[in-house]
ZAKELO-926352 format. One record per residue (C-alpha): residue number from 1; residue in three letters; x, y, z. Coordinates in pm, 1 decimal. Layout:
- num,residu,east,north,up
- NUM,ALA,X,Y,Z
...
# end
This chain:
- num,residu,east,north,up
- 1,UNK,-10084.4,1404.1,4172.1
- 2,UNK,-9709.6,1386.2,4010.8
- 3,UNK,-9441.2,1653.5,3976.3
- 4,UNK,-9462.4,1752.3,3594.1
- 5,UNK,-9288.4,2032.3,3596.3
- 6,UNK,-8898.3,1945.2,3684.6
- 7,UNK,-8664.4,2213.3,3705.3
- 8,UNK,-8280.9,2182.8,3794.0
- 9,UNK,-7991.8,2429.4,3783.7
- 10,UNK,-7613.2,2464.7,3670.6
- 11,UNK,-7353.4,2683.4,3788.1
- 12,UNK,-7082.9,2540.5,3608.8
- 13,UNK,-6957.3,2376.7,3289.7
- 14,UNK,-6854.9,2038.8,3486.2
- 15,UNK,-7176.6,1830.6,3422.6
- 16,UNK,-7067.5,1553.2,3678.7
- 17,UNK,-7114.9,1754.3,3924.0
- 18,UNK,-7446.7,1918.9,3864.8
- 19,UNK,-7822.9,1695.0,3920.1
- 20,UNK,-7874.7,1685.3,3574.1
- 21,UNK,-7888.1,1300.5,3503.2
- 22,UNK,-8090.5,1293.8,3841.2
- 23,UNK,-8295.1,1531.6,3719.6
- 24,UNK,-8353.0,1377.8,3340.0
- 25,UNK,-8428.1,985.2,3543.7
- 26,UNK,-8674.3,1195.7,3735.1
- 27,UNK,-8826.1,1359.4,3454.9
- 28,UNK,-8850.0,987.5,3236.1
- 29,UNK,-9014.9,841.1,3614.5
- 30,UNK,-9280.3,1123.4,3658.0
- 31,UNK,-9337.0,1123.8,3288.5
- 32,UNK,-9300.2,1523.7,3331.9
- 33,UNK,-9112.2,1836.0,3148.0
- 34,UNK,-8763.4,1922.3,3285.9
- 35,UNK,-8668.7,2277.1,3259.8
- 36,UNK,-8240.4,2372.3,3273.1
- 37,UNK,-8118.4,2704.3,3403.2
- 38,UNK,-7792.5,2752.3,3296.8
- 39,UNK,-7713.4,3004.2,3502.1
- 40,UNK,-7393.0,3202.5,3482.8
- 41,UNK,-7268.3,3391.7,3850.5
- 42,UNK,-7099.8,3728.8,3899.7
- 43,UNK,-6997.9,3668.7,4224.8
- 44,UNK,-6857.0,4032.2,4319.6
- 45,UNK,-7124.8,4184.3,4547.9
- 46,UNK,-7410.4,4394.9,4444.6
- 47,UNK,-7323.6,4782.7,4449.5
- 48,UNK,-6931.8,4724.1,4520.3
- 49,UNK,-6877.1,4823.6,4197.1
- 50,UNK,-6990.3,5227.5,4291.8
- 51,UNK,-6752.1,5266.0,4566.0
- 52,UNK,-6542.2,5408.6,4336.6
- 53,UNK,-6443.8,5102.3,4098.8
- 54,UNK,-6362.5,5092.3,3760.1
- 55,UNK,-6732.5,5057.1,3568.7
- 56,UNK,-6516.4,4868.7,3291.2
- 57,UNK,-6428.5,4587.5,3558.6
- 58,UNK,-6796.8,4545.3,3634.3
- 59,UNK,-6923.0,4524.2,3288.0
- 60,UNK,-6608.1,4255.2,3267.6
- 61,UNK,-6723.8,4029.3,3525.6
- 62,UNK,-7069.7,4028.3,3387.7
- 63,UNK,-6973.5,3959.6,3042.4
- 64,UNK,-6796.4,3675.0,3153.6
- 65,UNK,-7076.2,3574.4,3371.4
- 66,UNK,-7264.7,3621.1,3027.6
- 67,UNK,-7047.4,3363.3,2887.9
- 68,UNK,-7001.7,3122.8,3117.5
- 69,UNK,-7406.8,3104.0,3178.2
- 70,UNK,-7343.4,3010.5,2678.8
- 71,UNK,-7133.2,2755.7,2772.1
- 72,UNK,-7330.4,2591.1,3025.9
- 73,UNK,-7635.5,2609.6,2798.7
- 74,UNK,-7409.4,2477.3,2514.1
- 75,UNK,-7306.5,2139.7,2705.9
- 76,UNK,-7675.1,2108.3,2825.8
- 77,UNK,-7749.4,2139.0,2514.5
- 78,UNK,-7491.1,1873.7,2353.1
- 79,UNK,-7552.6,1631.0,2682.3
- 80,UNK,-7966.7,1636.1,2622.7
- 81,UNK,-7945.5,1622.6,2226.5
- 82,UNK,-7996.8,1213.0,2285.0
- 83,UNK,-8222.0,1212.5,2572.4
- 84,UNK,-8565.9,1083.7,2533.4
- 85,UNK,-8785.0,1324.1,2740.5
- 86,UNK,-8994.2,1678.2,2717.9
- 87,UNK,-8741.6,1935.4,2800.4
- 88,UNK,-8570.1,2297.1,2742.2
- 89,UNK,-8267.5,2519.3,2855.5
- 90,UNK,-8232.7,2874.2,2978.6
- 91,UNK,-7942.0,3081.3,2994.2
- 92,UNK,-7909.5,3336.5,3251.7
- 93,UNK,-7697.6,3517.8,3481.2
- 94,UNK,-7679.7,3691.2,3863.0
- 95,UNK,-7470.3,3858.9,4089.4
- 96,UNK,-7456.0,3590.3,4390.3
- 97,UNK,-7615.5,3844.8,4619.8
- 98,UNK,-7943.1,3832.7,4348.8
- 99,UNK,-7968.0,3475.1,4312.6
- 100,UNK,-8264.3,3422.3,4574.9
- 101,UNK,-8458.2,3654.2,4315.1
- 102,UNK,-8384.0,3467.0,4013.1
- 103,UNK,-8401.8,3117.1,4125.3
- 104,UNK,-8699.0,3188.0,4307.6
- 105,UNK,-8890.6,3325.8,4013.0
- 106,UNK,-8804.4,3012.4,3786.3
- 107,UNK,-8837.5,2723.0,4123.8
- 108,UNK,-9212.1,2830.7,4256.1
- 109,UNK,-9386.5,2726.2,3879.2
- 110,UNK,-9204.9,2426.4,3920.5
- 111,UNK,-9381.2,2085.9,4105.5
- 112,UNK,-8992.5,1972.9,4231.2
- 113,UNK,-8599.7,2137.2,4193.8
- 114,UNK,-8383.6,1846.4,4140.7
- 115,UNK,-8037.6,1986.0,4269.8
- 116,UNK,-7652.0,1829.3,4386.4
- 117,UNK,-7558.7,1817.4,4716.5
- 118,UNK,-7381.4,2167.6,4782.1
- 119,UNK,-7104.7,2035.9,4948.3
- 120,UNK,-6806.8,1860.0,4814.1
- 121,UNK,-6509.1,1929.6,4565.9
- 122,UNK,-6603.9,2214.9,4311.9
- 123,UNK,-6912.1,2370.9,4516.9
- 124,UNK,-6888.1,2671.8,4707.6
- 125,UNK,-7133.9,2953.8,4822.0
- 126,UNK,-7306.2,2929.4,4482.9
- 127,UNK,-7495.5,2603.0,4511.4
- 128,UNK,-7581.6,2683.7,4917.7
- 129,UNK,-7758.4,2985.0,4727.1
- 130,UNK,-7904.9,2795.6,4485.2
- 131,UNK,-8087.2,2565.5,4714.6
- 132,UNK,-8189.8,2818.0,4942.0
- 133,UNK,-8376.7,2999.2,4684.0
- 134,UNK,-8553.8,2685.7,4615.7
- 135,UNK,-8649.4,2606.6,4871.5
- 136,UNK,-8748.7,2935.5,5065.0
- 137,UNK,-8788.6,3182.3,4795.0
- 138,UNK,-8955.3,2937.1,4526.0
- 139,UNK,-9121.8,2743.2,4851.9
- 140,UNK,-9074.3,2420.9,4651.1
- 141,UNK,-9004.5,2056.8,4737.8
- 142,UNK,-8586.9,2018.6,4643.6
- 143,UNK,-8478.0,1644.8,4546.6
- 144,UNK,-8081.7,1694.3,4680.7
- 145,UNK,-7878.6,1423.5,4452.4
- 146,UNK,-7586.2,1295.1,4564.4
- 147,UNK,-7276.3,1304.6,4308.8
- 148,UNK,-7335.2,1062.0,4033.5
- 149,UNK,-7661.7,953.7,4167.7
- 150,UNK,-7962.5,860.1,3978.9
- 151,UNK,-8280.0,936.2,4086.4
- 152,UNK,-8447.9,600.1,4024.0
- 153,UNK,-8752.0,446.5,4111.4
- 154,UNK,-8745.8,448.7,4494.3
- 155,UNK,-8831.9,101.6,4643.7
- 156,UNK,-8797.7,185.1,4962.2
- 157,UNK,-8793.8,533.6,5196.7
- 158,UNK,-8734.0,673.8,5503.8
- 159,UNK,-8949.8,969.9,5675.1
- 160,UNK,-8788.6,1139.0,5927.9
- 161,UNK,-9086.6,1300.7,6134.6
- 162,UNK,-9059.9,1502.8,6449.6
- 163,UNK,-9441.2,1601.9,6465.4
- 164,UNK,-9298.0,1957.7,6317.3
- 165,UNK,-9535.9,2126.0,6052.2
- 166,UNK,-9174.3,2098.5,5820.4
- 167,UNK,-9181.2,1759.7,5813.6
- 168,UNK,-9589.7,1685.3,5748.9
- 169,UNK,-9511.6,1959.1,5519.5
- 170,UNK,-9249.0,1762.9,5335.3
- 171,UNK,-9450.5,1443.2,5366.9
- 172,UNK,-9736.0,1595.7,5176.9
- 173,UNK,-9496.9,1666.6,4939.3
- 174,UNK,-9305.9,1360.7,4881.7
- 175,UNK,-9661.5,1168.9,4834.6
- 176,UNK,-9657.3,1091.4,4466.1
- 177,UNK,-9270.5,964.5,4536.7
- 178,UNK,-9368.8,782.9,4842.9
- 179,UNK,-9702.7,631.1,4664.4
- 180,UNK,-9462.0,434.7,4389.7
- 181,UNK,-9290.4,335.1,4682.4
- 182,UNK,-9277.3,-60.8,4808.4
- 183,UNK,-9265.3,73.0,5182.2
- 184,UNK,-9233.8,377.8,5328.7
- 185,UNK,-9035.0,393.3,5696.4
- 186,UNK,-9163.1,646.2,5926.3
- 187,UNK,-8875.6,715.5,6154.2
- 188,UNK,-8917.0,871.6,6482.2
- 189,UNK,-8572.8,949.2,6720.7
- 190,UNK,-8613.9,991.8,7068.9
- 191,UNK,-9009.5,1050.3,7114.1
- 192,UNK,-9094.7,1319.3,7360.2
- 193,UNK,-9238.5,1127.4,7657.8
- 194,UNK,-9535.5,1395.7,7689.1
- 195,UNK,-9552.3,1444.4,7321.5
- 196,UNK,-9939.5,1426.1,7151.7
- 197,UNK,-9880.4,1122.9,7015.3
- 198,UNK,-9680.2,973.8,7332.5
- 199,UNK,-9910.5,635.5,7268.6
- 200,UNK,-9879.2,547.7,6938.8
- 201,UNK,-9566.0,750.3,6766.1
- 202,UNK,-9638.4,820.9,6415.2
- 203,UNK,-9992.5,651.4,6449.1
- 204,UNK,-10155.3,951.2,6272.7
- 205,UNK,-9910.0,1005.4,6049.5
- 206,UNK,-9919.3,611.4,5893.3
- 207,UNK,-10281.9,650.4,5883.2
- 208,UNK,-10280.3,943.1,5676.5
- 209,UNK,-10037.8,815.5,5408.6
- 210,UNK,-10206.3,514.1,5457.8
- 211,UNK,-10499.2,639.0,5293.8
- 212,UNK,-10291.5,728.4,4996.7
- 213,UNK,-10269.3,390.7,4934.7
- 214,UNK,-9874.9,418.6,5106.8
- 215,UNK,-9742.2,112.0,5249.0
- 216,UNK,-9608.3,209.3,5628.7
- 217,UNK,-9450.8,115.9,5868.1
- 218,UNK,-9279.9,290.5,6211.1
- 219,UNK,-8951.4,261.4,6402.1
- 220,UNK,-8891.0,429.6,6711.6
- 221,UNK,-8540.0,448.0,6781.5
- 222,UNK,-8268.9,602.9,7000.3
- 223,UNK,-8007.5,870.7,6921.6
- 224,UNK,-7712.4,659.2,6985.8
- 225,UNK,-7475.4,971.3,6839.9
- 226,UNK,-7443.4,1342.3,6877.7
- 227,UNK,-7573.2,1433.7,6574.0
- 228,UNK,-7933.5,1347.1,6451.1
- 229,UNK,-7793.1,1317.2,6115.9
- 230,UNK,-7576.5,1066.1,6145.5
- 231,UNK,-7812.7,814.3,6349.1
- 232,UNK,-8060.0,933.0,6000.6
- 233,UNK,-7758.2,832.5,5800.3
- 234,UNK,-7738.6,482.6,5958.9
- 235,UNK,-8102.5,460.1,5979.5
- 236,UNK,-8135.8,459.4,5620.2
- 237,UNK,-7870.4,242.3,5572.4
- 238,UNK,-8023.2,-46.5,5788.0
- 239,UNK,-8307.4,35.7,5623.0
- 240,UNK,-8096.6,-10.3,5225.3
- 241,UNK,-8315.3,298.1,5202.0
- 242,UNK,-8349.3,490.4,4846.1
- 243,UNK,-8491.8,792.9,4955.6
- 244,UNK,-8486.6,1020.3,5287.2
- 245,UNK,-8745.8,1255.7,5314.5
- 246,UNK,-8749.8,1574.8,5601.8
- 247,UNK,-8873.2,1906.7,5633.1
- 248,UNK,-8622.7,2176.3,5599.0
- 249,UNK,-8583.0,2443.2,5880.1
- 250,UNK,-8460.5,2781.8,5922.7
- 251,UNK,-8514.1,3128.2,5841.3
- 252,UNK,-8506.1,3349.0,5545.4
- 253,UNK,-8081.4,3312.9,5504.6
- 254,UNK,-7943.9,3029.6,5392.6
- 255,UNK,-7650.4,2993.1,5682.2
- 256,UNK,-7898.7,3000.8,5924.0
- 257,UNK,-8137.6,2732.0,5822.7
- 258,UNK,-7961.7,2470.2,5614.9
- 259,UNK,-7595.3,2551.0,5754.8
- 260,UNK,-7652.5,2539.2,6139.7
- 261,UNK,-7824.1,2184.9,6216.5
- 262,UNK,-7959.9,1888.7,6141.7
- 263,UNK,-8026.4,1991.9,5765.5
- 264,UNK,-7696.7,2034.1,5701.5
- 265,UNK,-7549.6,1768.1,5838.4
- 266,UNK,-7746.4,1545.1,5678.1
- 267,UNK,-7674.5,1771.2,5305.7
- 268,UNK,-7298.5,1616.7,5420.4
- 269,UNK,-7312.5,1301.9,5522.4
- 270,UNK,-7608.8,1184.5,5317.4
- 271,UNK,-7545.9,887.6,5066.5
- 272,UNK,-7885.9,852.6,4915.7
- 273,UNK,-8148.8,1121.3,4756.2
- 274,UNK,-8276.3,1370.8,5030.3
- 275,UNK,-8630.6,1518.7,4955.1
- 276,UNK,-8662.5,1856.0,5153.1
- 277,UNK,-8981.5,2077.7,5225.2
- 278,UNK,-8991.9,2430.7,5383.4
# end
């Protein structure tokens, strides 16, 4: 199996910041089709226009959602006209409350959403939408690119498993990624001392990517900080990792699955690609 149909997503005119070059080195690697959404966001709510606003100020903010979603597409466009893989661009637009429809639509007939990280200088509630759609609404893998970032070859990753169906989920996911990979880490914080696999952590895990042909390999280690993420972060760092790969948890709304833990954190502090399954 490989992922050969790529999609990725702008919200703005800034190319730096969006995935796209992530997305296009990921596209050349897979040997796939990469599919842009230019995607243009009225950000008033849906309906506050009929409490008793102006219908000309609502047709205004779509129109220039209209045209901000042209001039996206139009530097797409210009950026990709020298790029030497399969792809196209959409324009589109949505109020911010109707994104999960949208993105969801166009992310579940895709094999992976390469996306930025949706924290950082110019990103905002948009690209926390974005990603949630993804990932819950299209029920995709999400590649989560760092600024600037290139998503190369990976030589060596990290899998951060907790025995949770989200991360054997995410696993199953990452395989084709994992496969090219020189060695894959299975990392495993804190084991439960009465856990299933209290004997051998990981054990069944390795075996089954073994079998893949994936080169393994497990470390058990302590969280010696509060936050999971950070002792991840470090983790892959020791580890002059490529790639971290997790399972993504939560609920249906975006603040309470990516926002309010581990997943999170780790969107913040991470410094290399982050592969996420729901």
């Amino acid at each position: 199996m490989a992922y050969k149909s790529i999609l990725t997503i702008l919200t703005n005119t800034n190319l730096d910041g969006s995935a796209l070059s992530g997305a296009v080195a990921m596209t050349r690697n897979q040997d796939a089709h990469l599919d842009i959404l230019a995607l243009g966001i009225d950000h008033s709510t849906p309906g506050y226009y009929y409490a008793g606003t102006n219908a000309m100020i609502e047709q205004a903010t779509l129109e220039r959602a209209r045209q901000e979603a042209q001039e996206i597409d139009e530097a797409v466009r210009a950026a990709m006209a020298t790029e030497e893989c399969r792809w196209s661009s959409e324009a589109a637009l949505a109020q911010i409350g109707t994104i999960q429809n949208l993105v969801g639509n166009r992310a579940r007939f895709s094999d992976l959403v390469v996306l930025p990280k949706p924290y950082g200088e110019d990103k905002g509630v948009a690209e926390e939408a974005v990603i949630e759609a993804a990932l819950f609404a299209g029920n995709v893998p999400v590649l989560v690119m760092p600024d600037g970032m290139l998503a190369k070859k990976p030589e060596r990753i990290v899998v951060a498993w907790n025995q949770s169906a989200e991360a054997l989920d995410a696993v199953r996911a990452a395989l084709p990624l994992l496969k090219q990979a020189a060695m894959t880490n299975i990392v495993i914080i804190d084991p439960p001392r009465h856990g299933p696999d209290r004997s051998d952590p990981g054990g069944m895990l390795s075996q089954m990517i073994s079998r893949h042909g994936v080169k393994a390999e497990i470390s058990v280690i302590a969280a010696t900080m509060p936050r999971t993420a950070d002792v991840l972060a470090r983790h892959c760092e020791d580890q002059q990792a490529d790639m971290l790969v997790m399972g993504a948890y939560g609920h249906s709304r975006f603040r309470e699955a990516i926002m309010g833990g581990a997943t999170r954190d780790m969107l913040e502090a991470a410094k290399v690609p982050v592969f996420m399954s729901h």
